[in-house]
C-alpha positions in Angstrom: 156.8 107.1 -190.2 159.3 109.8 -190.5 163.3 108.7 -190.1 164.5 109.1 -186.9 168.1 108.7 -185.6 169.4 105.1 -184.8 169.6 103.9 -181.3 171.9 101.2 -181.0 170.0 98.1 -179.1 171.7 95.6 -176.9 171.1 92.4 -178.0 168.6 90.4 -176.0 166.9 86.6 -175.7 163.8 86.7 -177.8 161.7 86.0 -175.1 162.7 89.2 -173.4 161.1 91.0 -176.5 157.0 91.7 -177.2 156.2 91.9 -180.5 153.3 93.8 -181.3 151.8 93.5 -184.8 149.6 96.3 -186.5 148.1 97.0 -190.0 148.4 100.3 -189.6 151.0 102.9 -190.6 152.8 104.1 -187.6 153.1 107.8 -186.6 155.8 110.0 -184.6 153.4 113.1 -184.2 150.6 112.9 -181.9 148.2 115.1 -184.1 148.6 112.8 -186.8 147.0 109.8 -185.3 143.9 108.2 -187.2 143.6 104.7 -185.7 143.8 102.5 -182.4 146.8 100.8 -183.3 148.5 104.3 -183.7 147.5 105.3 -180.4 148.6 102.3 -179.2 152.2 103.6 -180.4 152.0 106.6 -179.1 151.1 105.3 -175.7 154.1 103.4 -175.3 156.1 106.6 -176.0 154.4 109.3 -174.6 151.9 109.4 -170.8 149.4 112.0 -170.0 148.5 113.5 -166.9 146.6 109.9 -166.1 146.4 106.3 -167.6 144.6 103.2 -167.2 145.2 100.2 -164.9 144.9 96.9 -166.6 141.0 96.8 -165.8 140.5 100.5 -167.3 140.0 102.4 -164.2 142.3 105.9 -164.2 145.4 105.9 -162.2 147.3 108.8 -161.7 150.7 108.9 -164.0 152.7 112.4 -164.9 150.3 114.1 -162.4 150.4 112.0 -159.0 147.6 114.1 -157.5 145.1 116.8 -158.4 142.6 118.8 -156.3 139.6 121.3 -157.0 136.9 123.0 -154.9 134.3 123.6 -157.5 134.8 121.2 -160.5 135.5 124.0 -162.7 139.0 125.1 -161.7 141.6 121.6 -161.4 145.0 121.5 -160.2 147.1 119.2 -161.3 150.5 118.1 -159.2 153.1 116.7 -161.9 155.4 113.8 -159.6 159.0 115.8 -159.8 160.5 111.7 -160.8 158.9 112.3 -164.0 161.6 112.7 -166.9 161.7 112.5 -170.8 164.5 110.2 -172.4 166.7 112.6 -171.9 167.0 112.8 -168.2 165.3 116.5 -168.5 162.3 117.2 -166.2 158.4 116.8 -167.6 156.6 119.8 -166.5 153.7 121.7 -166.4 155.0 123.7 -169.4 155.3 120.4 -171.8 151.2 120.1 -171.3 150.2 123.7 -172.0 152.0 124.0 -174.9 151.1 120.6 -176.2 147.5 121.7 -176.2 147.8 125.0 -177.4 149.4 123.7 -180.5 146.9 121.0 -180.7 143.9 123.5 -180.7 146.4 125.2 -183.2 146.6 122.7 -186.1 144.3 121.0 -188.1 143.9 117.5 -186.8 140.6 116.2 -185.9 141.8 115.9 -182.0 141.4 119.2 -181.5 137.7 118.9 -181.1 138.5 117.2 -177.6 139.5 120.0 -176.2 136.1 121.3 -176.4 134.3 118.6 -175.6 136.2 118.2 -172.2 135.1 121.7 -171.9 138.5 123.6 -171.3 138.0 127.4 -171.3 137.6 129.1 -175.0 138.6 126.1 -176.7 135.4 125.5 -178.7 135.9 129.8 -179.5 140.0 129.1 -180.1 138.5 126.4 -182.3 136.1 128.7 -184.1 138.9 131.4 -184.6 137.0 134.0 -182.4 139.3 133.8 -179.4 143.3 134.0 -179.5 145.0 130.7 -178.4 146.7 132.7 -175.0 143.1 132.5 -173.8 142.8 128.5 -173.7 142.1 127.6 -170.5 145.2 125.7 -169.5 147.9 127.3 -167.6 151.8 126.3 -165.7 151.6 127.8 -162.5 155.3 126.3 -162.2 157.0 123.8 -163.2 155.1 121.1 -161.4 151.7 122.6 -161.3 149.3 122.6 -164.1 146.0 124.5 -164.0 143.1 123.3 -166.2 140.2 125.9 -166.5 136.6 124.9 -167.6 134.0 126.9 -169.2 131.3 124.3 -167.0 131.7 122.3 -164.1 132.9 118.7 -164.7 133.0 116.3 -161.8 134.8 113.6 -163.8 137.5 115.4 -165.6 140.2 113.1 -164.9 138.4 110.2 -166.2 138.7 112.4 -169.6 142.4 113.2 -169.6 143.7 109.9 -170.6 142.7 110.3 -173.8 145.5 110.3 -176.7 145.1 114.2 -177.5 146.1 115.1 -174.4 149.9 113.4 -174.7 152.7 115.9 -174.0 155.3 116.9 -176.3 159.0 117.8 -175.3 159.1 122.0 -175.3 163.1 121.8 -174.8 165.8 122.8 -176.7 168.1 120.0 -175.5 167.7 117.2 -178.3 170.0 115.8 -181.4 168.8 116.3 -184.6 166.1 113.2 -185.6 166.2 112.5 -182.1 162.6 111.7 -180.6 162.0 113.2 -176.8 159.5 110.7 -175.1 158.4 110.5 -171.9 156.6 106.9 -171.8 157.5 103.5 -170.6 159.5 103.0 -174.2 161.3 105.5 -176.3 162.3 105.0 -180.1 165.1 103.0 -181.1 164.9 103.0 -185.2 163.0 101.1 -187.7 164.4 98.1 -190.1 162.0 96.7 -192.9 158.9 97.0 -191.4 159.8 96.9 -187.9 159.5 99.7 -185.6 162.0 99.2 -182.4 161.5 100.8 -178.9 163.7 100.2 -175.8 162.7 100.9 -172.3 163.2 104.6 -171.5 165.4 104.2 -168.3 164.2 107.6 -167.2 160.5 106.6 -167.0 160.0 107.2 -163.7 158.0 103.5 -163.0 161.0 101.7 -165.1 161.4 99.2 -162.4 158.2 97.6 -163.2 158.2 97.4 -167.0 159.6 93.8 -168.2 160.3 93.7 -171.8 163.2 95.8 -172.1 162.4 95.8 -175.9 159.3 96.1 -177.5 159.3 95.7 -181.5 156.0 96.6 -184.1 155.9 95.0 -186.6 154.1 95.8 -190.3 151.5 92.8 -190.8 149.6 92.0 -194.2 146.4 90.6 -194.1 147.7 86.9 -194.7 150.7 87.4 -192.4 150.4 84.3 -189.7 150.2 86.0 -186.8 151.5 83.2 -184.2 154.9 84.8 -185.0 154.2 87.8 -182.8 152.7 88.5 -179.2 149.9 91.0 -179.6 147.3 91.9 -182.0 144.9 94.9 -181.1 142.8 95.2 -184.1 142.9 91.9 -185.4 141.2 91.2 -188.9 141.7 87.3 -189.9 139.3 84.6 -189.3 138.7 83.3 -186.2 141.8 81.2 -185.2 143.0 80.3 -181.0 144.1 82.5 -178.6 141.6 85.7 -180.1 140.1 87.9 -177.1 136.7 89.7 -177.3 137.7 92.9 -175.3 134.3 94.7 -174.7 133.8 98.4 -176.0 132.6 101.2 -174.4 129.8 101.1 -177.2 126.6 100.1 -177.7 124.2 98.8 -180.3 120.7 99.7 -179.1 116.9 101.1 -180.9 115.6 104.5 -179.6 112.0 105.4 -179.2 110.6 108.8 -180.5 108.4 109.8 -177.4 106.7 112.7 -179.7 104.8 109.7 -181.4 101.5 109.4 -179.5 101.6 105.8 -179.2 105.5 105.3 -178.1 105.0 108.2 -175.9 103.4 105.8 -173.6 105.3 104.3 -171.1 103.3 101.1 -170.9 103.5 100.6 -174.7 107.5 100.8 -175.0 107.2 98.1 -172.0 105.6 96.1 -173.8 107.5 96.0 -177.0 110.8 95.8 -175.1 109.4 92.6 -172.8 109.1 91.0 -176.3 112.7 91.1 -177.1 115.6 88.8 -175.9 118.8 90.3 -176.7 120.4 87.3 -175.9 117.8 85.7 -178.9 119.3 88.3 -181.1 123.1 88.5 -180.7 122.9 84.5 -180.2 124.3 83.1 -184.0 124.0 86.6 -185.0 127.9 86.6 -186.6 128.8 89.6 -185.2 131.4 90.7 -182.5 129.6 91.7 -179.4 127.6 90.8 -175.7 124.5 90.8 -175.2 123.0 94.1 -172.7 120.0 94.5 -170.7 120.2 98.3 -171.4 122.0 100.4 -173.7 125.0 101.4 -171.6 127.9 99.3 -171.2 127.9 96.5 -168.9 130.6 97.9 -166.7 128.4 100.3 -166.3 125.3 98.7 -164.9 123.9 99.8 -161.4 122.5 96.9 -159.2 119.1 97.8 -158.3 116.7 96.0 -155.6 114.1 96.4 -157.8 111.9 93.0 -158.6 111.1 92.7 -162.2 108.2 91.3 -163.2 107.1 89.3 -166.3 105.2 91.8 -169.0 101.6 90.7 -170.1 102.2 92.3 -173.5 98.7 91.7 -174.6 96.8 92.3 -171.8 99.1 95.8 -171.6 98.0 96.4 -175.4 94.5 95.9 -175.0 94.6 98.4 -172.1 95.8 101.5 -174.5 93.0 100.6 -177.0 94.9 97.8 -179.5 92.8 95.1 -181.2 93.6 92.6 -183.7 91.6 95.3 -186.0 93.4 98.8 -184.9 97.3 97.1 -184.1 99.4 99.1 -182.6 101.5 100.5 -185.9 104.9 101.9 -186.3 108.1 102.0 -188.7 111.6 100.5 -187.8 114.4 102.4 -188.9 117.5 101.0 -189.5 120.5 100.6 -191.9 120.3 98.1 -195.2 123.6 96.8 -195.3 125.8 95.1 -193.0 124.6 93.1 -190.0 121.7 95.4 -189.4 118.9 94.1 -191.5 119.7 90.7 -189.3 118.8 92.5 -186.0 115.9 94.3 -187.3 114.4 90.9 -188.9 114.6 89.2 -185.7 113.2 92.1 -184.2 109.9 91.8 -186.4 110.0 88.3 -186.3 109.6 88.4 -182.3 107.2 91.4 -182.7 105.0 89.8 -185.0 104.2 86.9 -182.4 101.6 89.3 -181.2 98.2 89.9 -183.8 98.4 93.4 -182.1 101.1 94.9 -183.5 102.1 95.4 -187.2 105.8 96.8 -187.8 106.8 98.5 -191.3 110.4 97.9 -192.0 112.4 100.7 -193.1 115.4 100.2 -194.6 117.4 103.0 -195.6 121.4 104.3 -196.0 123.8 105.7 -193.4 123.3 109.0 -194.2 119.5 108.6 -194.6 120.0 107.2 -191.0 121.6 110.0 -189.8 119.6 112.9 -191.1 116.0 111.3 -190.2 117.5 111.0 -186.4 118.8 114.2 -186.3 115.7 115.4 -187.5 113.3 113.2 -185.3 111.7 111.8 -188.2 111.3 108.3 -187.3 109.1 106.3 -184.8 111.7 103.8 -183.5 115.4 103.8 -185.0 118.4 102.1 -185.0 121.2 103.6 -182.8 124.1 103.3 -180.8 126.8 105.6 -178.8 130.5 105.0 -178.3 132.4 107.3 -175.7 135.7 108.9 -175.2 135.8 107.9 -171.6 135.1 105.4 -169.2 132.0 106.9 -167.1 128.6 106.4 -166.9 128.1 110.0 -167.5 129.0 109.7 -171.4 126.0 107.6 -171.4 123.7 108.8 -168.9 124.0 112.4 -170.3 121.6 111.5 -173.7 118.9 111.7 -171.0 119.6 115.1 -169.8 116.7 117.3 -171.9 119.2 120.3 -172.9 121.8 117.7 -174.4 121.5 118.2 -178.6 122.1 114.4 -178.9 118.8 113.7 -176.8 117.0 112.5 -180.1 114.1 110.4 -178.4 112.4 113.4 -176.9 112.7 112.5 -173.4 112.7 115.2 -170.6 112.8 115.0 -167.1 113.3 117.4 -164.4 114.2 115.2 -161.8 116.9 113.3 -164.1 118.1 116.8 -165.2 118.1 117.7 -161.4 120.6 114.2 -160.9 122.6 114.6 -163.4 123.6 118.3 -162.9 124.3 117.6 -158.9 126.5 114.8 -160.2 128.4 117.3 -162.3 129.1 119.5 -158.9 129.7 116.2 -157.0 133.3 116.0 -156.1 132.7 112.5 -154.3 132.8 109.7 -156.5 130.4 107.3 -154.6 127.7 110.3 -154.4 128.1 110.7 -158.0 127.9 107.1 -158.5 124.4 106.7 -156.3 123.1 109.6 -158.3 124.0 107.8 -161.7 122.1 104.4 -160.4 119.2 106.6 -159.8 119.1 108.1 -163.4 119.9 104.6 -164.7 116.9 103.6 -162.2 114.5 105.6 -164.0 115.1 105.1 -167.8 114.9 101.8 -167.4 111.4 102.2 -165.4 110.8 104.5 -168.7 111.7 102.1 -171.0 113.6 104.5 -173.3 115.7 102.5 -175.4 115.5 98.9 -176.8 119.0 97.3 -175.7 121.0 94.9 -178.3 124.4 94.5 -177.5 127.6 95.8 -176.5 130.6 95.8 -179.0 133.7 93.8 -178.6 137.2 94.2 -180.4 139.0 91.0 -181.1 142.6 90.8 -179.9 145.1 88.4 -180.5 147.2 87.4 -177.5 149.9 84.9 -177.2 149.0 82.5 -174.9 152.6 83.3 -173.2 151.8 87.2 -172.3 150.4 88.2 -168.8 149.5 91.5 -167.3 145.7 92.5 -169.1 142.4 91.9 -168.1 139.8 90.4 -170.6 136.8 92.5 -169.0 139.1 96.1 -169.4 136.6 97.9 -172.2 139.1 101.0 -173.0 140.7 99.2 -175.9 144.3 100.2 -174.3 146.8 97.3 -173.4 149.9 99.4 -172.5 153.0 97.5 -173.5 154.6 98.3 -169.7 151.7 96.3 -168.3 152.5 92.5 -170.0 155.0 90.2 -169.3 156.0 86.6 -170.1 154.1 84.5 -167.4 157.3 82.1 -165.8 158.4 79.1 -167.4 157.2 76.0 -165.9 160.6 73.9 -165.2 161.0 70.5 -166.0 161.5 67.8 -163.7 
């Protein structure tokens, strides 16, 4: 972290302060962050358009409404209470040149841009468009136009993503001085603790409690019971740790170009033969079991009955016998907890004389290059997203997507999934995600693990998160101290 100007700090009761440890290197520019505990950082200090609730729904924050008539074109109304810790205004201005000099530089972040789709920013990227072209525009001072190069029903479920931070574009600010416009602005750094104070200009300050919030540098063997908060914590297992689900996913793919996996009946069948439960259960690693491979705050109800599979009976029906098995290769990485999950796989395969498995062990890059290439019959996978919506999921199944690697193509479920990108209503858009989820799990495309977790470290004292929230963000303006029990 760069030096920045001293802020002189009031002295408070330690109780009043949240200590937040982190094994990371802390950052003051936005493009430079690398890791989840900078981001943290830069979340106390800076708010987008939107942010998370404790639970990890988006609520609105610098904007506090937005409107469109087609998806594609989105206006943004900035609250005129928003300020940066200098009193000045945050406007529209602050965001559109915060982007532009995002797509500008050379920080990995800038690929978000284009993957949310805003207007030349993948040809910005590429160098073949001029950066006054980016699709992001002040109207005034408190309206912010974002234009898209494709309709995207779900855009604001996108925009709280760190990239998207603004950055002060005034010229009223001493010299070190850091301009935020977050719950916290920066107070100086001693040793290897990092000081904010509350920004009294955030425009929610009445509801943040720790007036001071101090990050702190930890080595692995530092004992953590001396602060509040870990977010990416890396000791042994100890008290007061937190499994936070992910919004990733652990699962096998099925390559429907092989003749035999191509059959619906057949992927039944080998899926009806795995308990995920079995596998994660003693498995050692950090994560929850799934009945499918997207999140589990994701999962549709459905009235459908499910019935027990007769895998043999199923088998024998597509022409398998104890002499002609039903053959195929599994894929999957050799090191790490990988070979585990794909033993157990075989191991509850193999319960059947029907079916013979080959193991196929191979590297990461070997992993990557036979998927991309479709050379495999079923392979080890996963998908992580940037946003919490079913649609970061869902969209593998749409046939035109270049991650679709299992084949699969559907008109109906391309049909569903484009109306949902034109659907403004977000219960419409939900029943038309169930009914996508509805049929890949009739299809059987993908053989479900788990769902990753993130330990977190949480003093038993802190209030104000929710265990179930799977966005990895715990904004420091959320917690507080739960009250003191008196004595009698």
């Amino acid at each position: 972290m760069t030096s920045t100007k001293q802020i002189q700090t009031e002295t408070v009761p330690e109780q009043h302060i949240l200590s937040r440890g982190v094994y990371s290197d802390l950052v003051l520019n936005i493009r430079d962050v690398k890791s989840s505990e900078q981001a943290d950082f830069m979340r106390d200090l800076f708010e987008g358009l939107v942010i998370f609730d404790i639970h990890g729904n988006i609520q609105p924050a610098v904007a506090e409404s937005w409107e469109t008539k087609d998806n594609k074109t989105w206006i943004f109304t900035l609250r005129q209470d928003a300020k940066w810790s200098n009193g000045e205004a945050v406007t529209a201005e602050d965001f559109a040149q915060a982007w532009k000099l995002l797509a500008l530089s050379s920080s990995p972040l800038r690929q978000y841009l284009a993957f949310i789709h805003i207007d030349q920013a993948q040809e910005i990227l590429e160098g073949k468009s001029d950066i006054s072209q980016l699709g992001i525009k002040a109207q005034d001072e408190y309206h912010l136009q974002i234009s898209l190069d494709k309709p995207i029903s779900y855009l604001p479920e996108m925009l709280a993503h760190i990239a998207l931070l603004p950055a002060y574009s005034g010229g009223n600010s001493n010299k070190g001085e850091l301009i935020s416009n977050g719950a916290y602005k920066l107070a100086g750094q001693k040793a290897d603790t990092i000081s904010l104070v509350k920004n009294e200009f955030y425009w929610n300050a009445e509801k943040v409690s720790f007036p001071q919030v101090h990050y702190q540098k930890l080595a692995d063997n530092t004992d953590v019971k001396k602060v509040d908060l870990v977010t990416d914590f890396r000791q042994i297992k100890m008290e007061n740790v937190v499994n936070f689900p992910k919004l990733c996913t652990y699962f096998y793919e099925f390559n429907l170009k092989d003749q035999n996996l191509a059959k619906t009946a057949v992927r039944n069948a080998l899926n009806s033969m795995i308990s995920s439960h079995n596998i994660v259960r003693d498995s050692g690693l950090s994560g929850f079991a799934v009945s499918y491979f997207v999140p589990r705050n994701m999962e549709f109800e459905s009235d459908e009955s499910w019935q027990a599979t007769v895998v043999e009976q199923i088998l024998q029906q597509a022409d398998f016998s104890e002499k002609n098995p039903l053959q195929f290769k599994l894929t999957y990485e050799q090191e790490g907890i990988h070979p585990n999950i794909a033993n157990r796989l075989v191991r509850s395969w193999s319960q059947s004389d029907l079916i013979s498995v080959k193991m196929e062990p191979v590297n990461w890059s070997q992993l990557q290059e036979k998927r991309a290439k479709g050379d495999f019959q079923i392979i080890r996978s996963g998908w992580c997203a940037d946003y919490n919506d079913p649609s970061a999921f869902l969209n593998l199944l749409y046939s035109k997507n270049p991650d679709n690697k299992t084949g699969f193509s559907q008109e109906r479920v391309d049909k569903l999934l484009e109306k949902a990108q034109q659907t403004i209503s977000e219960p419409e858009r939900n029943e038309l995600y169930r009914q996508v989820l509805l049929i890949s799990r009739q299809e059987h495309l993908f053989l479900p693990i788990f769902q990753y977790a993130k330990a977190v470290y949480l003093n038993p004292t802190l209030q104000g998160f929710d265990i179930h929230n799977p966005t990895e963000v715990i904004y420091s303006k959320d917690l507080s101290r739960k009250p003191m029990r008196q004595k009698n």
